[in-house]
mmCIF entry with sequence, helices, sheets and N, C-alpha, C, O atoms, coordinates in Angstrom:
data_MODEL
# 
_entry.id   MODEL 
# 
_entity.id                         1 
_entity.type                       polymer 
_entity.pdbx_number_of_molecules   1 
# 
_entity_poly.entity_id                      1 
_entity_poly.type                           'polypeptide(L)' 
_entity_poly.nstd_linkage                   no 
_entity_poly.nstd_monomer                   no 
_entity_poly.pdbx_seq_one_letter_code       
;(UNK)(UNK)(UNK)(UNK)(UNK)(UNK)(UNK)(UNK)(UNK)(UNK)(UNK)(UNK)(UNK)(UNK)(UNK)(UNK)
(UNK)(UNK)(UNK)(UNK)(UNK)(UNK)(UNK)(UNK)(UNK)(UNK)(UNK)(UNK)(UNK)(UNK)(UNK)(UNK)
(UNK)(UNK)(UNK)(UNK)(UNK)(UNK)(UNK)(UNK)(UNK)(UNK)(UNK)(UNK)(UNK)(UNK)(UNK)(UNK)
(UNK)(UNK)(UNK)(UNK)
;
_entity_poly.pdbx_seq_one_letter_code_can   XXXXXXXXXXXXXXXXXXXXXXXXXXXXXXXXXXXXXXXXXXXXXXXXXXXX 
_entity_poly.pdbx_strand_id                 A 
# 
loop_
_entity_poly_seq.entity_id 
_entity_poly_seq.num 
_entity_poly_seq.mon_id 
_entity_poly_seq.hetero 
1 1  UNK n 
1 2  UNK n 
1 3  UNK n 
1 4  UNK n 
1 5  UNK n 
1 6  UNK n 
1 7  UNK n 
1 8  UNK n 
1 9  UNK n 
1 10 UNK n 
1 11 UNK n 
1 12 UNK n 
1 13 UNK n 
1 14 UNK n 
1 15 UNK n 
1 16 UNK n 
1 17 UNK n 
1 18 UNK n 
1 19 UNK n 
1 20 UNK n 
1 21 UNK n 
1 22 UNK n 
1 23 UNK n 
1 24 UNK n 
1 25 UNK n 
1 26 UNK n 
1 27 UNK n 
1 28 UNK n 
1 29 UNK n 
1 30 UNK n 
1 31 UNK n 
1 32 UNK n 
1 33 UNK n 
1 34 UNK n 
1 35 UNK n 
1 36 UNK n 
1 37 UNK n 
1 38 UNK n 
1 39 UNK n 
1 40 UNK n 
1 41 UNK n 
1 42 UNK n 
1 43 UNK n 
1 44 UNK n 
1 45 UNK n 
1 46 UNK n 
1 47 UNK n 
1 48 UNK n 
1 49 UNK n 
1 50 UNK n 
1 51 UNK n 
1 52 UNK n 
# 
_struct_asym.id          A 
_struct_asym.entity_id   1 
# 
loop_
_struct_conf.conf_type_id 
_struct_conf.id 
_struct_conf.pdbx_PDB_helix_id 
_struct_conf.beg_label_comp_id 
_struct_conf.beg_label_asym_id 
_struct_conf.beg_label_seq_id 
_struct_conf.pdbx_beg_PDB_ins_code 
_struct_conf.end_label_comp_id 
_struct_conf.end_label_asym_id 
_struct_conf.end_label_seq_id 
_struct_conf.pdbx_end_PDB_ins_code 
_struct_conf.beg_auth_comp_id 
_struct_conf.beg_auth_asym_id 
_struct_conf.beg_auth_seq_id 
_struct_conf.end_auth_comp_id 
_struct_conf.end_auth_asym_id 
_struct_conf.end_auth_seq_id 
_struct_conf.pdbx_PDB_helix_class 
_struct_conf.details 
_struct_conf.pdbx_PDB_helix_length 
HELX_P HELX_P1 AA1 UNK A 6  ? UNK A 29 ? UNK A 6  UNK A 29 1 ? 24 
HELX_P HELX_P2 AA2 UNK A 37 ? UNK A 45 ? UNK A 37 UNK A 45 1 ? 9  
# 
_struct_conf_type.id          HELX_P 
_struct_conf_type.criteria    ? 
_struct_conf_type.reference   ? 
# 
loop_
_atom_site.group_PDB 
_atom_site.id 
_atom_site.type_symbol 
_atom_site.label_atom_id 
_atom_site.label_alt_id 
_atom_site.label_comp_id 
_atom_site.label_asym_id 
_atom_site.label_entity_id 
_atom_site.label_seq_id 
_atom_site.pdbx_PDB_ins_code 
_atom_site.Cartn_x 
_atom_site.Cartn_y 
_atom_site.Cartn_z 
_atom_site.occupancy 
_atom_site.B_iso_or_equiv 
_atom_site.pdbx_formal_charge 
_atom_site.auth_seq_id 
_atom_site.auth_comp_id 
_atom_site.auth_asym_id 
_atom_site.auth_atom_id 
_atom_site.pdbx_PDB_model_num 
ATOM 1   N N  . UNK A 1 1  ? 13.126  -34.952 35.215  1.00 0.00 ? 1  UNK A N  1 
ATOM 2   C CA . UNK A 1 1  ? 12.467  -34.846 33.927  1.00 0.00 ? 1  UNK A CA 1 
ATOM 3   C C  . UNK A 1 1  ? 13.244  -35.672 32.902  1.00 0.00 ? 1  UNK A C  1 
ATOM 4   O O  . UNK A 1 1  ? 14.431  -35.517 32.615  1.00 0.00 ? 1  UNK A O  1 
ATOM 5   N N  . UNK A 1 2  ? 12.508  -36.456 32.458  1.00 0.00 ? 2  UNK A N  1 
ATOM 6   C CA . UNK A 1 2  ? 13.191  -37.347 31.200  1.00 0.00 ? 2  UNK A CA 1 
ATOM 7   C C  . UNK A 1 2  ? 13.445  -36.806 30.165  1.00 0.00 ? 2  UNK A C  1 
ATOM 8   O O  . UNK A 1 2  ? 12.533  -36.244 29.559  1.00 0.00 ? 2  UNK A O  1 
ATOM 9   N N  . UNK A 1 3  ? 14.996  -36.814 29.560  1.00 0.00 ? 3  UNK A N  1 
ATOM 10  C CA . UNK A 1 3  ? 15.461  -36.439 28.151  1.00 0.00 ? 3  UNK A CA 1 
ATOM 11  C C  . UNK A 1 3  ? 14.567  -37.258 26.888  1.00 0.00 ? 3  UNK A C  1 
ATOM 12  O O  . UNK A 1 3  ? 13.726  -38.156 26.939  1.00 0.00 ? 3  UNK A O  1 
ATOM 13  N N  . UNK A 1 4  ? 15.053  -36.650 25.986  1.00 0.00 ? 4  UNK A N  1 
ATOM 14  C CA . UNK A 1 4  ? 14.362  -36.736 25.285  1.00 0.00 ? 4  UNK A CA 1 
ATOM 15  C C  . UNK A 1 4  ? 15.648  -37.411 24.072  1.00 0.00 ? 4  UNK A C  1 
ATOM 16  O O  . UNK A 1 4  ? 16.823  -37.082 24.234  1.00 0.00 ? 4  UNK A O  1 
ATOM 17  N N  . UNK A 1 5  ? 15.204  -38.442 22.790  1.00 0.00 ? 5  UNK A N  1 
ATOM 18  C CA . UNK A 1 5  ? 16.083  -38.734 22.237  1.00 0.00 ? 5  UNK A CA 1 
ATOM 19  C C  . UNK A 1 5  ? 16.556  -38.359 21.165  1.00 0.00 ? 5  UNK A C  1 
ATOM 20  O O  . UNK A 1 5  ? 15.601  -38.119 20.426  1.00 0.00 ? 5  UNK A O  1 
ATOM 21  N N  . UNK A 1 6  ? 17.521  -38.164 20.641  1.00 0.00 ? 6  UNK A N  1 
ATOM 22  C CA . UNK A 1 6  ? 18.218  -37.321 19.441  1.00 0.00 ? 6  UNK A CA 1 
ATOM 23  C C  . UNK A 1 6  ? 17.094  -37.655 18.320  1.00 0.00 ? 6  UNK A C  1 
ATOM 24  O O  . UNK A 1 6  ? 16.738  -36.787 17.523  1.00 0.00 ? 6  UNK A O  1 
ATOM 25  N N  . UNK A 1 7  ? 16.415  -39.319 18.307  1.00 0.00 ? 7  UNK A N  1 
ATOM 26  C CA . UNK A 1 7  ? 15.722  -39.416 17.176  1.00 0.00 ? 7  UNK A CA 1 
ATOM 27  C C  . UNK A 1 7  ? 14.189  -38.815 17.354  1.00 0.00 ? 7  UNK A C  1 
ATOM 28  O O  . UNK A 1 7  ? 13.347  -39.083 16.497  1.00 0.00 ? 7  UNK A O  1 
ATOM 29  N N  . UNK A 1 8  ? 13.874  -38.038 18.436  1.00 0.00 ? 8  UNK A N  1 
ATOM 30  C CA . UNK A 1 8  ? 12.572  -37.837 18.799  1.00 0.00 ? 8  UNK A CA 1 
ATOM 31  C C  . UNK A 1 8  ? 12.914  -36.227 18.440  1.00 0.00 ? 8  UNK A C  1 
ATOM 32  O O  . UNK A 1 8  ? 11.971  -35.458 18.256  1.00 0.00 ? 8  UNK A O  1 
ATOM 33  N N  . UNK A 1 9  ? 14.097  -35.823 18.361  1.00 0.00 ? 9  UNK A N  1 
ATOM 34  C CA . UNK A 1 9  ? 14.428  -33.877 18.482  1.00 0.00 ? 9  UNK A CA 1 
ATOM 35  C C  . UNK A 1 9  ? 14.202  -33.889 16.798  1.00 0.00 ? 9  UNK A C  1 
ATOM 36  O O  . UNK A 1 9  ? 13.574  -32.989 16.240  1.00 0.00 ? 9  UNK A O  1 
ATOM 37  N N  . UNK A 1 10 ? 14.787  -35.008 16.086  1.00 0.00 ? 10 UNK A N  1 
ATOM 38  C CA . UNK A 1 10 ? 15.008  -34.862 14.486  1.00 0.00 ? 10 UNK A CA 1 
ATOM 39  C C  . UNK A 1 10 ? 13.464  -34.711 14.230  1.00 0.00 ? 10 UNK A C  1 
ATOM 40  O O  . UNK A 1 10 ? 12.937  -33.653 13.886  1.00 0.00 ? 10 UNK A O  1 
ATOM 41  N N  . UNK A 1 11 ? 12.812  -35.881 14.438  1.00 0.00 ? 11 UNK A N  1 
ATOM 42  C CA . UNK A 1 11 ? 11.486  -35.619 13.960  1.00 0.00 ? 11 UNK A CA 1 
ATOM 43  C C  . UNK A 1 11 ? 10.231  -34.849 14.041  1.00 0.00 ? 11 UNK A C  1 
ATOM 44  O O  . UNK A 1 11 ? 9.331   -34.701 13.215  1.00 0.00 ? 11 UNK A O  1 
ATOM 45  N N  . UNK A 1 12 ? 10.491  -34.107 15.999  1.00 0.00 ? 12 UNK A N  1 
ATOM 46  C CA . UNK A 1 12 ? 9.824   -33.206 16.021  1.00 0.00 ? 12 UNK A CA 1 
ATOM 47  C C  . UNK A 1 12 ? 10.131  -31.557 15.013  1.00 0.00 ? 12 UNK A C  1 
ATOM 48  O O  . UNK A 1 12 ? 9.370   -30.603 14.849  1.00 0.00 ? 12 UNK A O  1 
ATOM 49  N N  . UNK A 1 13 ? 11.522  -31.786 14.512  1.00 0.00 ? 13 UNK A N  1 
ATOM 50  C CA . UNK A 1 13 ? 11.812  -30.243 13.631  1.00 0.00 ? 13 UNK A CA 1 
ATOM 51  C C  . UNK A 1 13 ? 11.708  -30.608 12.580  1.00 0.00 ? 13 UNK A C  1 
ATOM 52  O O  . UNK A 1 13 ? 11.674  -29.640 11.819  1.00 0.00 ? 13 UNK A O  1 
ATOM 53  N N  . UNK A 1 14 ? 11.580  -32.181 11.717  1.00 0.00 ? 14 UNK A N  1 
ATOM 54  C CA . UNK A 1 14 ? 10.965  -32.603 10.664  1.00 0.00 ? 14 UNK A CA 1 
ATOM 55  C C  . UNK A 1 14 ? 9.287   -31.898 10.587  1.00 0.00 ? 14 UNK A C  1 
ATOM 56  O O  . UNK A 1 14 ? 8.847   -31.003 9.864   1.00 0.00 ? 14 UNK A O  1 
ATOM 57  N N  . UNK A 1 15 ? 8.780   -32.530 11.399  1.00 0.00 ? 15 UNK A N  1 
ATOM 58  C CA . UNK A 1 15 ? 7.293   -32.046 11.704  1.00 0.00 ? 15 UNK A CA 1 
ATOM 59  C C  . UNK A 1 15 ? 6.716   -30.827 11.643  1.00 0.00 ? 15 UNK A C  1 
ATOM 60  O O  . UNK A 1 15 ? 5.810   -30.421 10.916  1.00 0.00 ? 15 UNK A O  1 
ATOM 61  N N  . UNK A 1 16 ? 7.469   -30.180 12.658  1.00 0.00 ? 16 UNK A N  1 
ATOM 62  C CA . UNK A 1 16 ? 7.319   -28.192 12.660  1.00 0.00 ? 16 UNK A CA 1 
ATOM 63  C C  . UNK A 1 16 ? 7.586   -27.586 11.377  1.00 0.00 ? 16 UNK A C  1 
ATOM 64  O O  . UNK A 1 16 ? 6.920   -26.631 10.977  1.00 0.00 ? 16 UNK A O  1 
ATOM 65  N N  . UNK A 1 17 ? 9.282   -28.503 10.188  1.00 0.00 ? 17 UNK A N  1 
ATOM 66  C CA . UNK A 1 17 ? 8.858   -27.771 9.436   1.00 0.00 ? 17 UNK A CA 1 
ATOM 67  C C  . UNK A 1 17 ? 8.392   -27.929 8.254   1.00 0.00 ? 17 UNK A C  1 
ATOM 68  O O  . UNK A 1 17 ? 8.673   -27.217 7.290   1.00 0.00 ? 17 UNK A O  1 
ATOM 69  N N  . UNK A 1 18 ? 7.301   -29.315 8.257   1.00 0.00 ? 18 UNK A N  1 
ATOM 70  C CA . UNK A 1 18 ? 6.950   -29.458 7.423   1.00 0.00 ? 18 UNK A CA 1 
ATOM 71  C C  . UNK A 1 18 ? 5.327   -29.058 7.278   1.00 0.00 ? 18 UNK A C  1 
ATOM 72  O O  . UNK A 1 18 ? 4.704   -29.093 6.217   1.00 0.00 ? 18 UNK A O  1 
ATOM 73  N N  . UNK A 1 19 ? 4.729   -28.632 8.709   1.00 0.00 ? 19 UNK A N  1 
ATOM 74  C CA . UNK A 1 19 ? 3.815   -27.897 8.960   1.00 0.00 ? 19 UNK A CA 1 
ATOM 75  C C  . UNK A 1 19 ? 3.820   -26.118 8.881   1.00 0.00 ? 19 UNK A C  1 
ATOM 76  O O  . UNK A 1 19 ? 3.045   -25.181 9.067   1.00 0.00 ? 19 UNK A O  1 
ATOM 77  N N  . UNK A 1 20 ? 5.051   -26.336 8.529   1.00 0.00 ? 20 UNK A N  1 
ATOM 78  C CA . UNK A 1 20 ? 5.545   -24.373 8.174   1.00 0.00 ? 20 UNK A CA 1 
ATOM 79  C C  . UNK A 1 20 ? 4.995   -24.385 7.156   1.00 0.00 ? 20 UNK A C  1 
ATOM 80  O O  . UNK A 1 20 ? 3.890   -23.980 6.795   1.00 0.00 ? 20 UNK A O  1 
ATOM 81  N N  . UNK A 1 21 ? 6.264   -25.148 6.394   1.00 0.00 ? 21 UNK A N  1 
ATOM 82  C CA . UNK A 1 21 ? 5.784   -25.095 5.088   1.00 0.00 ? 21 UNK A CA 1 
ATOM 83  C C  . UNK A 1 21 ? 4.092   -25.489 4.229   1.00 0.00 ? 21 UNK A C  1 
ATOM 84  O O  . UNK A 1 21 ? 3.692   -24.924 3.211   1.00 0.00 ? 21 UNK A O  1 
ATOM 85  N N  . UNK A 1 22 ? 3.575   -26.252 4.763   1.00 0.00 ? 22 UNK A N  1 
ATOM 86  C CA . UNK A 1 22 ? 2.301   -25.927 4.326   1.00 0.00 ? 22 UNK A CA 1 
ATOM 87  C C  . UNK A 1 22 ? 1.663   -25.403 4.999   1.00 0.00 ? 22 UNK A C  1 
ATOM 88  O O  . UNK A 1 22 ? 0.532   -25.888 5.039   1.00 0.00 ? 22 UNK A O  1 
ATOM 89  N N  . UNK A 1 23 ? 1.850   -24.403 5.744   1.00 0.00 ? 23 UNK A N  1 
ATOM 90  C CA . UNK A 1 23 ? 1.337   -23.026 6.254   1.00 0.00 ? 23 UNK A CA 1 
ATOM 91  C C  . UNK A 1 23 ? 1.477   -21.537 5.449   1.00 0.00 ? 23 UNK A C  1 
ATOM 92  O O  . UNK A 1 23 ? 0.768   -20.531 5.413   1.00 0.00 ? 23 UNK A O  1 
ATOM 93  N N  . UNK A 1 24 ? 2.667   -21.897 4.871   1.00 0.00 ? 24 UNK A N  1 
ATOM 94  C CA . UNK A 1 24 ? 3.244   -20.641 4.096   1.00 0.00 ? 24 UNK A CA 1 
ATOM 95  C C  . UNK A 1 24 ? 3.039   -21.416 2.952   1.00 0.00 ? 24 UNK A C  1 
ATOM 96  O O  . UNK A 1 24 ? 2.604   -20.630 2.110   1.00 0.00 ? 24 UNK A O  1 
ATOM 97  N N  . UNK A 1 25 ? 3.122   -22.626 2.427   1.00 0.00 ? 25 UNK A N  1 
ATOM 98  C CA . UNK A 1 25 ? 2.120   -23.058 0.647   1.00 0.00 ? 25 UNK A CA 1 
ATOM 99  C C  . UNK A 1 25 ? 0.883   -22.795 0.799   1.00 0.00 ? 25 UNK A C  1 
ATOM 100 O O  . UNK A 1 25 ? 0.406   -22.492 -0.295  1.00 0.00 ? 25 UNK A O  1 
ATOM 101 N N  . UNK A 1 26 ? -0.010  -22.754 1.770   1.00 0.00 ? 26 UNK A N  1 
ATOM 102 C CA . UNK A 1 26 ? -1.470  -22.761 1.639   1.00 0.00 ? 26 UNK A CA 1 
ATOM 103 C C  . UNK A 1 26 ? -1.706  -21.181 1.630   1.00 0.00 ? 26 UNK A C  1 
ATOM 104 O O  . UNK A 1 26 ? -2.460  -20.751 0.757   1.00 0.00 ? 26 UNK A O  1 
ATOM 105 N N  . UNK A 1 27 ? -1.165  -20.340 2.466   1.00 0.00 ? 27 UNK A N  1 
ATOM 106 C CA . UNK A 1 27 ? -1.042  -19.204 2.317   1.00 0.00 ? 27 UNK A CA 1 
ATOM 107 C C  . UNK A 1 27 ? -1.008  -18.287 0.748   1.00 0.00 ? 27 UNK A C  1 
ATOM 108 O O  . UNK A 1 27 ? -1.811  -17.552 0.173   1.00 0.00 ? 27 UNK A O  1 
ATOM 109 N N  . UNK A 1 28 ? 0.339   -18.777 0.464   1.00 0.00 ? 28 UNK A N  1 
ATOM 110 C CA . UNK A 1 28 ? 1.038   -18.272 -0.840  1.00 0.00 ? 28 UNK A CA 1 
ATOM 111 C C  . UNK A 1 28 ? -0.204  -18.742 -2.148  1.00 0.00 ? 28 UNK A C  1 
ATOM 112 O O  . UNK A 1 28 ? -0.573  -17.839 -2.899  1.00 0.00 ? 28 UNK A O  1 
ATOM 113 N N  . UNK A 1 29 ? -0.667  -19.880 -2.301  1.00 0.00 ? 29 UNK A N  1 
ATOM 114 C CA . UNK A 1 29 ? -1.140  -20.198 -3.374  1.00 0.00 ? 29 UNK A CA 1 
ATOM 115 C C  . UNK A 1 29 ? -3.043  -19.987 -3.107  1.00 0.00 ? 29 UNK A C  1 
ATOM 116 O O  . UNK A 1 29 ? -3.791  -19.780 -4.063  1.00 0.00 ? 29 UNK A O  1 
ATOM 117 N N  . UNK A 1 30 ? -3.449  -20.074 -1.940  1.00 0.00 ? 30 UNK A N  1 
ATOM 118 C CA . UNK A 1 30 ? -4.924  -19.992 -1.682  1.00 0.00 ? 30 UNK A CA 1 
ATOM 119 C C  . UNK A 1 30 ? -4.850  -18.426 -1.750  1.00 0.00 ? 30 UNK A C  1 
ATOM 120 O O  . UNK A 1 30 ? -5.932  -17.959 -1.396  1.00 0.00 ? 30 UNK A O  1 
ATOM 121 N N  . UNK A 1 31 ? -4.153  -17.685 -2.005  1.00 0.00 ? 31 UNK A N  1 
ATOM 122 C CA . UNK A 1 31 ? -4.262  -16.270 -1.936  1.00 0.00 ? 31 UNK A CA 1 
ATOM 123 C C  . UNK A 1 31 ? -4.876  -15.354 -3.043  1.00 0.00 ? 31 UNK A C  1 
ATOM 124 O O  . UNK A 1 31 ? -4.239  -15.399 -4.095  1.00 0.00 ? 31 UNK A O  1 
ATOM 125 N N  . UNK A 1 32 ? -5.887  -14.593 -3.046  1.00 0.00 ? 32 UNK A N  1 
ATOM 126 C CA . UNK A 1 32 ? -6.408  -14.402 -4.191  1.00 0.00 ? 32 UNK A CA 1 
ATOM 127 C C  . UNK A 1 32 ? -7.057  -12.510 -4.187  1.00 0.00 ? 32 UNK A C  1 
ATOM 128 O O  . UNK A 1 32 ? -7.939  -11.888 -3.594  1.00 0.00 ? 32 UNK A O  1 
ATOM 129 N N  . UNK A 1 33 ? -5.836  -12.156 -5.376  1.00 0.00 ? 33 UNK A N  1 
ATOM 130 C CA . UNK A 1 33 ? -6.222  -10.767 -5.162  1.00 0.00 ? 33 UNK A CA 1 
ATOM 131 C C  . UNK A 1 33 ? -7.769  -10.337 -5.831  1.00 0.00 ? 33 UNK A C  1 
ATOM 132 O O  . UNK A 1 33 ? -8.100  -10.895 -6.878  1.00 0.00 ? 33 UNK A O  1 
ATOM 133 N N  . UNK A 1 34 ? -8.966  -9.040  -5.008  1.00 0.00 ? 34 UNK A N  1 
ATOM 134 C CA . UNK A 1 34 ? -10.082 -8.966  -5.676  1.00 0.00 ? 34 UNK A CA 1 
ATOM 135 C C  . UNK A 1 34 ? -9.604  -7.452  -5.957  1.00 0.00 ? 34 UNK A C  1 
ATOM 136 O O  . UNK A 1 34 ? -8.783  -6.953  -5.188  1.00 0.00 ? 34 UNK A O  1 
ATOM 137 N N  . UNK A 1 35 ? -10.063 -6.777  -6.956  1.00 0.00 ? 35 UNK A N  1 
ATOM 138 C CA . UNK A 1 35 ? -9.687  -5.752  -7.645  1.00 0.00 ? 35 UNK A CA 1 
ATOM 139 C C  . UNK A 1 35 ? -10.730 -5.015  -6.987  1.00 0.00 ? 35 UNK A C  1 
ATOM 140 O O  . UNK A 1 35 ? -11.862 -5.473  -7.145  1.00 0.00 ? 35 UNK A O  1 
ATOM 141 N N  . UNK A 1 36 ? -10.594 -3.801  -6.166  1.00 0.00 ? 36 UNK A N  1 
ATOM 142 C CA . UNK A 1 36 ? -11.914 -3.235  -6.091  1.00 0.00 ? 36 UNK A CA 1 
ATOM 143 C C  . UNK A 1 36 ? -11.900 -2.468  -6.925  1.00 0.00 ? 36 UNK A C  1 
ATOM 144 O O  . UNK A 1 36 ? -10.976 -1.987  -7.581  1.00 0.00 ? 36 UNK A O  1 
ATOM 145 N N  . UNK A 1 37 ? -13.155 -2.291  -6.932  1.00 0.00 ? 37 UNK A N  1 
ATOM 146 C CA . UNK A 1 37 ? -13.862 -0.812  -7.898  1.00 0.00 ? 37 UNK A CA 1 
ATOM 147 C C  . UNK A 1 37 ? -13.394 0.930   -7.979  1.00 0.00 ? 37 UNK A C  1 
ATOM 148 O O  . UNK A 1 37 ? -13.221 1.743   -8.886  1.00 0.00 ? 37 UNK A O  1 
ATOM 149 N N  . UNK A 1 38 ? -13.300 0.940   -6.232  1.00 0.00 ? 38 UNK A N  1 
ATOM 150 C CA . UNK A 1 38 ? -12.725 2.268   -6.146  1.00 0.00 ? 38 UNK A CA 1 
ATOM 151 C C  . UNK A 1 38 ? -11.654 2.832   -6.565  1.00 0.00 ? 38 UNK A C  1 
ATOM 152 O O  . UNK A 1 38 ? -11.628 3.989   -6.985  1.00 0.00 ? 38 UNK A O  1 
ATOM 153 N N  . UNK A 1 39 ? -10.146 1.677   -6.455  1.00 0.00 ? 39 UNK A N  1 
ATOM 154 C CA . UNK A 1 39 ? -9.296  2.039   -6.621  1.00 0.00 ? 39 UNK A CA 1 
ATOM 155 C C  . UNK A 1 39 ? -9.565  2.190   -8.389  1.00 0.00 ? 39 UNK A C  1 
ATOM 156 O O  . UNK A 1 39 ? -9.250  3.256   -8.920  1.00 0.00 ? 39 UNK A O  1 
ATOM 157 N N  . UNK A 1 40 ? -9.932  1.493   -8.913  1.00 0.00 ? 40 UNK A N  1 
ATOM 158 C CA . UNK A 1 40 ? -9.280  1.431   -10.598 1.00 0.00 ? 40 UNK A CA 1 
ATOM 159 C C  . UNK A 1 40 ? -10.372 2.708   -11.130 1.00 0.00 ? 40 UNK A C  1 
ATOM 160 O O  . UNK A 1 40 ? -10.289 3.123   -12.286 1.00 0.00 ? 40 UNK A O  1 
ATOM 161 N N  . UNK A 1 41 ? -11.328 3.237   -10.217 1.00 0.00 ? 41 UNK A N  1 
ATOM 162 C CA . UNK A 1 41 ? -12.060 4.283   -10.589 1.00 0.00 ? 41 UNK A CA 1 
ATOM 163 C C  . UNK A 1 41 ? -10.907 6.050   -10.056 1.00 0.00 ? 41 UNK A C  1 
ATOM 164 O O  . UNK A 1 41 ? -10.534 6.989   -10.760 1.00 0.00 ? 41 UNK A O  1 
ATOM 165 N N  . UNK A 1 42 ? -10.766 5.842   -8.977  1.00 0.00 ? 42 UNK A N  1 
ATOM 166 C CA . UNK A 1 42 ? -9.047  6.591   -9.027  1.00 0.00 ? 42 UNK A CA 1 
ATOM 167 C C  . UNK A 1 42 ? -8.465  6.919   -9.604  1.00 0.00 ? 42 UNK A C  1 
ATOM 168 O O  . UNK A 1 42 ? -8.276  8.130   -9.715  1.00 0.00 ? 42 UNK A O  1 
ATOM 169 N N  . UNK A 1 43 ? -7.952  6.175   -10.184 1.00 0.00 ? 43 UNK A N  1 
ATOM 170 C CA . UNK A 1 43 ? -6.622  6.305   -11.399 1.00 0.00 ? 43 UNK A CA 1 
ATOM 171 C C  . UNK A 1 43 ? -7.436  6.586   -12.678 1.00 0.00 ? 43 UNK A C  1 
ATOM 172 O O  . UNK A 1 43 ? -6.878  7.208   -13.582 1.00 0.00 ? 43 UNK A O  1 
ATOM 173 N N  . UNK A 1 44 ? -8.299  6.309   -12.778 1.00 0.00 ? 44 UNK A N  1 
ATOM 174 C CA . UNK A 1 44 ? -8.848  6.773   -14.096 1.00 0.00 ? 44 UNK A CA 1 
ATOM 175 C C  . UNK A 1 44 ? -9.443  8.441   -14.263 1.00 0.00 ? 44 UNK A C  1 
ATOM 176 O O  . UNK A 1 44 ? -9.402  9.159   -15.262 1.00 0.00 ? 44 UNK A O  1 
ATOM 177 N N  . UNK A 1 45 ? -9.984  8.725   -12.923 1.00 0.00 ? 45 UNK A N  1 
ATOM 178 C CA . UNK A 1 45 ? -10.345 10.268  -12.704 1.00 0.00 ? 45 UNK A CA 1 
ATOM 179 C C  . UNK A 1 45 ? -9.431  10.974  -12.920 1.00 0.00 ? 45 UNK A C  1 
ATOM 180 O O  . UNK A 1 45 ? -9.564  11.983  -13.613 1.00 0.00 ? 45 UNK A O  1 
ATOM 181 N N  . UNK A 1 46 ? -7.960  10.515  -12.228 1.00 0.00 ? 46 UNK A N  1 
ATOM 182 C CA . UNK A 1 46 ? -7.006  11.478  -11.768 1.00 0.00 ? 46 UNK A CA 1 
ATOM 183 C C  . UNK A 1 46 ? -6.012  11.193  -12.663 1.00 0.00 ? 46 UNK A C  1 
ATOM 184 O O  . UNK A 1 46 ? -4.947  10.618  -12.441 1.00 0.00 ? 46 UNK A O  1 
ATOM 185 N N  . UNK A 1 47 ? -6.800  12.018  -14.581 1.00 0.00 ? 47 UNK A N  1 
ATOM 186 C CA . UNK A 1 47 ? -5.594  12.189  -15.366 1.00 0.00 ? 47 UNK A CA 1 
ATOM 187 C C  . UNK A 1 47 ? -5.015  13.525  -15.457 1.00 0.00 ? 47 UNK A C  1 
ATOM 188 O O  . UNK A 1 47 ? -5.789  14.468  -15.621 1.00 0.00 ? 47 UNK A O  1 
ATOM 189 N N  . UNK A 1 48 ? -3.934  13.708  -15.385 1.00 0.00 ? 48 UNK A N  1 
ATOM 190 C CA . UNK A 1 48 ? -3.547  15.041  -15.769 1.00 0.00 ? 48 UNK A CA 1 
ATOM 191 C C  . UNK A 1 48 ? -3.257  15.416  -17.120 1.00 0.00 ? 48 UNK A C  1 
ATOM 192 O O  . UNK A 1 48 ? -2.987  14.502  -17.900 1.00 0.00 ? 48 UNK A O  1 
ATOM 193 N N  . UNK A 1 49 ? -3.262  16.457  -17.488 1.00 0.00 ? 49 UNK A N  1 
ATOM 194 C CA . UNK A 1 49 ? -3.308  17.299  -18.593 1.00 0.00 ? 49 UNK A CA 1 
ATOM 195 C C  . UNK A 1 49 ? -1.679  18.252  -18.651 1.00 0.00 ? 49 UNK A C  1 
ATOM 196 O O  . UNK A 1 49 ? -1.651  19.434  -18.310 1.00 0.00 ? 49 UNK A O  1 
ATOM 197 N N  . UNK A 1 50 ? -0.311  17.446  -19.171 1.00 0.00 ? 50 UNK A N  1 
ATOM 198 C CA . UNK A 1 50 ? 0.457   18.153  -18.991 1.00 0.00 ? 50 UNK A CA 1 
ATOM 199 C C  . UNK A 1 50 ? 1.072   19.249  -20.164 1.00 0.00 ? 50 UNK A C  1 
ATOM 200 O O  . UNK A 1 50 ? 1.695   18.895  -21.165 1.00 0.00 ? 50 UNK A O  1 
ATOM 201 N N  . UNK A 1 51 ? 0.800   20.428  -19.857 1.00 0.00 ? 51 UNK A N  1 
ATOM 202 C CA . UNK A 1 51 ? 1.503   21.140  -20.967 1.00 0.00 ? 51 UNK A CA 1 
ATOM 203 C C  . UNK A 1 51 ? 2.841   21.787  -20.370 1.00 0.00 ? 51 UNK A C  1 
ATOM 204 O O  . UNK A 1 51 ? 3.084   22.473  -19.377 1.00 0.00 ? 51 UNK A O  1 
ATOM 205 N N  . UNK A 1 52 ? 3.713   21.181  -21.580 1.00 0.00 ? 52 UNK A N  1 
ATOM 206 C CA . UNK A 1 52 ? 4.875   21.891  -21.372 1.00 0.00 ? 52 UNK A CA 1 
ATOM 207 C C  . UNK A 1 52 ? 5.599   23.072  -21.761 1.00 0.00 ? 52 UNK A C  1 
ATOM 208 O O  . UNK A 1 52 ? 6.698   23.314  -21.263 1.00 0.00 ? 52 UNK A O  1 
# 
């Protein structure tokens, strides 16, 4: 099996991690929170009334 050359190892971990990284940028920034309804209807039912 043929080795492989020091300048072929650099660029394949150039590559991997420059495909990380816009794996985890496309991730991070295409990410988009939707608020549902239920929850913010939740917190609004469930006030308490504290007497001390």
């Amino acid at each position: 099996m043929p080795q492989m050359a020091p300048i072929s190892w650099l660029f394949m971990f150039i590559l991997f991690s420059f495909t990380l990284l816009m794996f985890c940028s496309s991730n991070y920034f295409l990410f988009s929170i939707s608020p549902s309804q239920t929850s913010v209807k939740n917190i609004s039912s469930n006030s308490f009334n504290w007497k001390w």
